[in-house]
C-alpha positions in Angstrom: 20.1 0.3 -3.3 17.9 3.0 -4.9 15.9 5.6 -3.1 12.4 6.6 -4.2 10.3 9.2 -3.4 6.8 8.1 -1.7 3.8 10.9 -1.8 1.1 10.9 0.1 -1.7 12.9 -1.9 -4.0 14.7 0.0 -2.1 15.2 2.6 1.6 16.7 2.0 3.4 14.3 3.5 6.0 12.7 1.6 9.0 9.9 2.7 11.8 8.9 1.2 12.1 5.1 0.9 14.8 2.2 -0.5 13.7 0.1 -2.9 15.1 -2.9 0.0 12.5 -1.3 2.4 8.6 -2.0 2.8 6.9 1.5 2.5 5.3 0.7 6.0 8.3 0.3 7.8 9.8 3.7 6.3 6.2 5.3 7.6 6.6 3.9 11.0 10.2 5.4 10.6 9.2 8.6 10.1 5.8 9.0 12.6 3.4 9.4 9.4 0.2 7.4 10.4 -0.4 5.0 7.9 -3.3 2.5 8.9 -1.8 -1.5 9.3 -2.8 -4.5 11.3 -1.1 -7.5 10.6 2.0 -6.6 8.8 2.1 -9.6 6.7 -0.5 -8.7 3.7 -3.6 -10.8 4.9 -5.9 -7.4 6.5 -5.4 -5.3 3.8 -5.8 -2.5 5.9 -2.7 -1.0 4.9 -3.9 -0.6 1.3 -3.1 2.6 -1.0 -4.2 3.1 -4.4 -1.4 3.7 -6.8 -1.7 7.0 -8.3 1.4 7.3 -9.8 4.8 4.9 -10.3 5.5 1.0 -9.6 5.8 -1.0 -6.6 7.5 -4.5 -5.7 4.6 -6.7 -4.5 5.0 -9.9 -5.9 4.0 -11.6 -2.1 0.8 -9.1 -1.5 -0.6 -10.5 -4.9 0.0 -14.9 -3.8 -1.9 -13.4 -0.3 -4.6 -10.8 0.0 -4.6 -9.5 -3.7 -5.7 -10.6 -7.1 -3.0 -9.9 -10.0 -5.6 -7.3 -11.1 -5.7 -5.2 -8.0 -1.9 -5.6 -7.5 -1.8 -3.4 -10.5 -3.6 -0.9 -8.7 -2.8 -1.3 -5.1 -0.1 -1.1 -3.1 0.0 -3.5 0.6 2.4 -1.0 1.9 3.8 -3.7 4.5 4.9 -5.5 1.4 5.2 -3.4 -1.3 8.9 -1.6 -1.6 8.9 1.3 -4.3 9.9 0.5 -8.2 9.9 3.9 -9.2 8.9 7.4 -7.5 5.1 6.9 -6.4 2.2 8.6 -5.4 0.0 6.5 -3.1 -3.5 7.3 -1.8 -3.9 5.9 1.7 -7.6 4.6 2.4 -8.4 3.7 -0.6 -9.4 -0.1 -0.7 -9.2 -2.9 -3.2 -12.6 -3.9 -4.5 -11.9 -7.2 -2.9 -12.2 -5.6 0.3 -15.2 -3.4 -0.4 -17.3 -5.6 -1.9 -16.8 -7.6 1.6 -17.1 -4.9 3.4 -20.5 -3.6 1.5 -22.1 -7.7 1.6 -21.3 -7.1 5.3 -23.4 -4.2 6.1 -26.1 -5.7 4.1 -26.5 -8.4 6.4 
């Protein structure tokens, strides 16, 4: 087992997490408020942009996100850390916007 270091940019919080453990569950852990719904990768409301380093994701990308995104996202109730990371939370996936945007449109 390997621990990482997850930042939080913007906001100066920072975890430390296992590479066994979903970056969610080590949030939850520590009382940082990291937005999630379903906990299974399908809301996408726990998205973070990848600023910095590699997550483990291989289920978020056969579920909410294309390959593409999954290079630039992190599901942080799937993804576990591959590397020290910089994440930053609220930022979605155009997936997700572009739904979001067609939406408000209507």
């Amino acid at each position: 087992m390997t621990e990482y270091t997850v930042e939080f940019v913007g906001t100066g919080e920072t975890i430390s997490c296992s590479d066994k453990q979903t970056i969610l569950s080590r949030c939850i852990e520590e009382g940082i408020a990291q937005e999630y719904s379903c906990r299974v990768g399908m809301c996408l409301a726990c998205s973070a942009e990848i600023v910095e380093g590699e997550v483990e994701q291989q289920v978020a990308t056969a579920r909410g996100l294309t390959e593409e995104e999954g290079e630039r996202f992190a599901l942080t109730c799937m993804a576990r850390p591959a590397s020290d990371l910089k994440l930053d939370r609220g930022k979605y996936p155009p997936s997700i916007e572009g739904d979001a945007a067609a939406a408000a449109d209507d």
